[in-house]
DRENPA-3360 file (N, C-alpha, C; in nm, 2 decimals, always signed):
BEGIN
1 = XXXXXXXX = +0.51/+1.26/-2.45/+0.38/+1.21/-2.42/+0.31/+1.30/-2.32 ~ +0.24/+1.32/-2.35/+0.11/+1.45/-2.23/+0.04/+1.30/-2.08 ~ +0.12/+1.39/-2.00/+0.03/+1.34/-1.90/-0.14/+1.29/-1.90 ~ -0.13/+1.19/-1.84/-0.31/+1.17/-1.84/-0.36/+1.17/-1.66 ~ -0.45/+1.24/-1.63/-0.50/+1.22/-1.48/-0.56/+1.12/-1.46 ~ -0.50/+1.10/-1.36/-0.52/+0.93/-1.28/-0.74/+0.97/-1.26 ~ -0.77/+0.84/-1.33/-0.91/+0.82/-1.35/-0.92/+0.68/-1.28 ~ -0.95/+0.66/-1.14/-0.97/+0.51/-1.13/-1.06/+0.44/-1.18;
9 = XXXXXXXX = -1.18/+0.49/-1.26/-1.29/+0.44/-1.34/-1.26/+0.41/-1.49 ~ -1.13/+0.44/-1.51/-1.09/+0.43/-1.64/-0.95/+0.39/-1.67 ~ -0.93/+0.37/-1.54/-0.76/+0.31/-1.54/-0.76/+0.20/-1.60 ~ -0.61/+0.20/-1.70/-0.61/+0.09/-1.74/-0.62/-0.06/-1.67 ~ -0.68/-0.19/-1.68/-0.65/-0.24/-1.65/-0.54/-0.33/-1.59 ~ -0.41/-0.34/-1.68/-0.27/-0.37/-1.66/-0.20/-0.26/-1.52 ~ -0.25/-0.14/-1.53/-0.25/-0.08/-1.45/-0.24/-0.06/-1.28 ~ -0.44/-0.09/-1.33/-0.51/-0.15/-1.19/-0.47/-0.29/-1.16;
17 = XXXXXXXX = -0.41/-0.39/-1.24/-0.34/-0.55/-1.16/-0.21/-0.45/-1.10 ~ -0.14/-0.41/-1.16/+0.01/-0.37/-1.08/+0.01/-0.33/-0.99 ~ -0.12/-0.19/-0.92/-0.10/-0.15/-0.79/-0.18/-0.25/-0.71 ~ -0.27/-0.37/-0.76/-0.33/-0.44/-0.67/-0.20/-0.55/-0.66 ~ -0.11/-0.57/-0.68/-0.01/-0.65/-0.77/+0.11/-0.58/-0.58 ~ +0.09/-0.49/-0.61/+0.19/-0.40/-0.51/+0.10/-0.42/-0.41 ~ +0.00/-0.44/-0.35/-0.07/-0.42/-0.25/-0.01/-0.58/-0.20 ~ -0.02/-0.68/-0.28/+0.01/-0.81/-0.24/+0.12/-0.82/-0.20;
25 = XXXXXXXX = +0.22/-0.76/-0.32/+0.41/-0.75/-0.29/+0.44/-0.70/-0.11 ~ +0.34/-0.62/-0.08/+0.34/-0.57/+0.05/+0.35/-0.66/+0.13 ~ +0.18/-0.71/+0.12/+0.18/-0.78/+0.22/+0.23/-0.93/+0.22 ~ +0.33/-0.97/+0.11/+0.40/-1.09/+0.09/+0.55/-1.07/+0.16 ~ +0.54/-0.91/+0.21/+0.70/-0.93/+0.24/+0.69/-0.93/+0.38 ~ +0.56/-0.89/+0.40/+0.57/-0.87/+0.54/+0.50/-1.01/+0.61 ~ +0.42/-1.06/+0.58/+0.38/-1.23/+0.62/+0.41/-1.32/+0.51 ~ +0.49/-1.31/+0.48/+0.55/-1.44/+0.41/+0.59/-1.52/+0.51;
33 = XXXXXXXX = +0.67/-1.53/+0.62/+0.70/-1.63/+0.73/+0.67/-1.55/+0.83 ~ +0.55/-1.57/+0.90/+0.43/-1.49/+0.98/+0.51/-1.55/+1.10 ~ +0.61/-1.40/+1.19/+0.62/-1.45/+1.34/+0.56/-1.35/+1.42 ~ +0.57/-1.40/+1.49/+0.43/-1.34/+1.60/+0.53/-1.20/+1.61 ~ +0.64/-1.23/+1.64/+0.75/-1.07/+1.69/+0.69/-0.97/+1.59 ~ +0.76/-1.00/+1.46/+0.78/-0.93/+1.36/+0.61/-0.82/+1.30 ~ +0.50/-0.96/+1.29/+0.40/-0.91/+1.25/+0.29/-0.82/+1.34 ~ +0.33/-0.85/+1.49/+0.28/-0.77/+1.60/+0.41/-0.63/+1.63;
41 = XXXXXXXX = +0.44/-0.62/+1.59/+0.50/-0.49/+1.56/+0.49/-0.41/+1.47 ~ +0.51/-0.49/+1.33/+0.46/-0.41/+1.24/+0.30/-0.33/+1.23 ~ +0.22/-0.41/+1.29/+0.04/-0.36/+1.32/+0.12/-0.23/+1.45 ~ +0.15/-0.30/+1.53/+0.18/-0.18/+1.67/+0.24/-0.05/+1.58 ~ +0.32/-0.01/+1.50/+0.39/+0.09/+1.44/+0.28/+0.17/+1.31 ~ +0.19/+0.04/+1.25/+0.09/+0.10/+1.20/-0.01/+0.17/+1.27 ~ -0.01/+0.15/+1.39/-0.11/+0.21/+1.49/-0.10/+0.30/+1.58 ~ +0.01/+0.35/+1.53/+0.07/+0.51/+1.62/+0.12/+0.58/+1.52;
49 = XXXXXXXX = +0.22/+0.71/+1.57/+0.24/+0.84/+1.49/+0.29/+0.77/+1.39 ~ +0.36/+0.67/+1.40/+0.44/+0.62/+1.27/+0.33/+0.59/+1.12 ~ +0.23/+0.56/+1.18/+0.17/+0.52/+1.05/+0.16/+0.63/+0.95 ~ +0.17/+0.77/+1.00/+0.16/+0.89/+0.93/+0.28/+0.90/+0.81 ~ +0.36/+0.84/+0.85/+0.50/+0.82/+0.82/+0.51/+0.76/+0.67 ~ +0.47/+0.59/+0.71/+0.39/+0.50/+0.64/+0.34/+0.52/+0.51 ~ +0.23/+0.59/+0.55/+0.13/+0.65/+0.44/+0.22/+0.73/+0.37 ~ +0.27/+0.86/+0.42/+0.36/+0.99/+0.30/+0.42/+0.90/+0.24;
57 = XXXXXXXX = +0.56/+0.78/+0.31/+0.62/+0.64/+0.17/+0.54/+0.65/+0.08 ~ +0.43/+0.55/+0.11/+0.38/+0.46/+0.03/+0.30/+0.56/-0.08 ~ +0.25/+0.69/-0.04/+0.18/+0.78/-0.16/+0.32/+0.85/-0.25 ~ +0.41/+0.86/-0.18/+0.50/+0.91/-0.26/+0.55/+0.79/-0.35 ~ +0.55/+0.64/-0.29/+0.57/+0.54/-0.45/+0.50/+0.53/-0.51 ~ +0.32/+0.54/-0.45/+0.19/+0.58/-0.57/+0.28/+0.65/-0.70 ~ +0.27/+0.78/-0.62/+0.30/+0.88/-0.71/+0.41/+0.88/-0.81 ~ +0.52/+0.85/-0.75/+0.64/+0.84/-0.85/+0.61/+0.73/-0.94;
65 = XXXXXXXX = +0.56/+0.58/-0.90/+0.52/+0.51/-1.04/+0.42/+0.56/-1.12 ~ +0.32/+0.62/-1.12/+0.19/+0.65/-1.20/+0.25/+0.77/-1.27 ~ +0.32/+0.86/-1.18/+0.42/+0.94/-1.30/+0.53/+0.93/-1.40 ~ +0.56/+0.74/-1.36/+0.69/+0.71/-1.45/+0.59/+0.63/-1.55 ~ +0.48/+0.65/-1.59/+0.40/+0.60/-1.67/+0.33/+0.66/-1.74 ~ +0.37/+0.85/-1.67/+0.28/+0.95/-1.76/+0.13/+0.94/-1.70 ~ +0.11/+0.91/-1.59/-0.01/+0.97/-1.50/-0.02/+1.04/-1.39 ~ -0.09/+1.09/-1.37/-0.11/+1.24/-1.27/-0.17/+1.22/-1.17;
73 = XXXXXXXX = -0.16/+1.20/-1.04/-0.23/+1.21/-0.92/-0.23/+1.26/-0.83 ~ -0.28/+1.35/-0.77/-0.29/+1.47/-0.64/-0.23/+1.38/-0.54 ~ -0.16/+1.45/-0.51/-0.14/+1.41/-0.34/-0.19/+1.37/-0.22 ~ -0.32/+1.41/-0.26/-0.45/+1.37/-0.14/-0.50/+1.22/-0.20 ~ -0.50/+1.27/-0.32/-0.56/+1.10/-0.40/-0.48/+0.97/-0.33 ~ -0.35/+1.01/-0.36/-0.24/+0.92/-0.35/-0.26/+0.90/-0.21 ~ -0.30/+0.96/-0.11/-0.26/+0.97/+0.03/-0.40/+0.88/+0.05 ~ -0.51/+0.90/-0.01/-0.62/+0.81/+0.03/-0.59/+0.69/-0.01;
81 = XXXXXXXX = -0.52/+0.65/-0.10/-0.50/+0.47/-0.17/-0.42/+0.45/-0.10 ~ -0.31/+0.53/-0.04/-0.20/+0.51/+0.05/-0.30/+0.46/+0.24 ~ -0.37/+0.50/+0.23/-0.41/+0.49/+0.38/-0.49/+0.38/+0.33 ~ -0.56/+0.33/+0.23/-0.65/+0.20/+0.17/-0.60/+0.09/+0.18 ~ -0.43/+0.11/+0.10/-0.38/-0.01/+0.08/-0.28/-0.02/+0.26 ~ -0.25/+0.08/+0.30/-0.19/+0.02/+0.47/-0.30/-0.03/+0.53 ~ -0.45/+0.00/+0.55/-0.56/-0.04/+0.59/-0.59/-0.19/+0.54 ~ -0.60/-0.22/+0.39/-0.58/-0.41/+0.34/-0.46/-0.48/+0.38;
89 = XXXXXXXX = -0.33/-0.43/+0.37/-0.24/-0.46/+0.48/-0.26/-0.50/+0.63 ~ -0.28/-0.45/+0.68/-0.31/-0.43/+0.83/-0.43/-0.55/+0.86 ~ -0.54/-0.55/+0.77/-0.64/-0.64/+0.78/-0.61/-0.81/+0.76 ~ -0.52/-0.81/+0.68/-0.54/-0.89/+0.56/-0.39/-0.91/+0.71 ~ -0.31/-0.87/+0.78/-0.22/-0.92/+0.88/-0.31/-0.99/+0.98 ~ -0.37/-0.91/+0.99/-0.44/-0.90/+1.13/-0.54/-1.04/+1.11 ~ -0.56/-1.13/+1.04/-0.62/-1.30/+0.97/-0.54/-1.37/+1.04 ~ -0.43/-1.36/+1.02/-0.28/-1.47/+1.00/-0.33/-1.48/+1.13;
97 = XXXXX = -0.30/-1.70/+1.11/-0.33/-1.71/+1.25/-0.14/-1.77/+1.27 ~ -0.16/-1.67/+1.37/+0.01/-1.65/+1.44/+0.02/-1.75/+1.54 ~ +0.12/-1.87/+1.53/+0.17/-1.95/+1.68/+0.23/-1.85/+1.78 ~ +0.19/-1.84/+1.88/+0.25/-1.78/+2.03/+0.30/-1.89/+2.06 ~ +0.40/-1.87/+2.10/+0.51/-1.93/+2.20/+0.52/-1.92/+2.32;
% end
């Protein structure tokens, strides 16, 4: 099968649910039981050198799924949906209303 380049305007749909699908798995694993420790660290580590870190992961699993499907994505691509989807992460944390103790 010939590779096809990653088109977000023409991505399949089934596609586009899975990585919006992974955006959720994200942030289900990480506030699923929202403690103030856990989810005020994870923001603190996304907001220093580490988040550089972060981002190369998460564009390198971009990348390895969309190629285990026979699609093609630059590394910058991957690295901008990678910094999008830690950025709806981070947001979508940063809601949770957290009990302090």
């Amino acid at each position: 099968m010939t590779p096809l380049e990653f088109d977000e305007n023409t991505l399949d749909p089934v596609i586009r649910g899975r990585i919006n699908a992974w955006v959720e798995d994200i942030f289900a694993a990480i506030g699923y039981d929202p403690s103030v420790i856990l989810t005020e660290k994870f923001l603190r580590i996304a907001s220093t050198k580490a988040k550089k870190d972060i981002i190369h992961f998460m564009s390198g699993a971009l990348i390895f799924f969309l190629e285990s499907i026979h699609i093609n994505i630059s590394e910058e691509k991957a690295h901008l949906y990678a910094e999008f989807i830690l950025g709806e992460v981070r947001k979508n944390l940063e809601g949770l209303k957290l009990e302090k103790f």
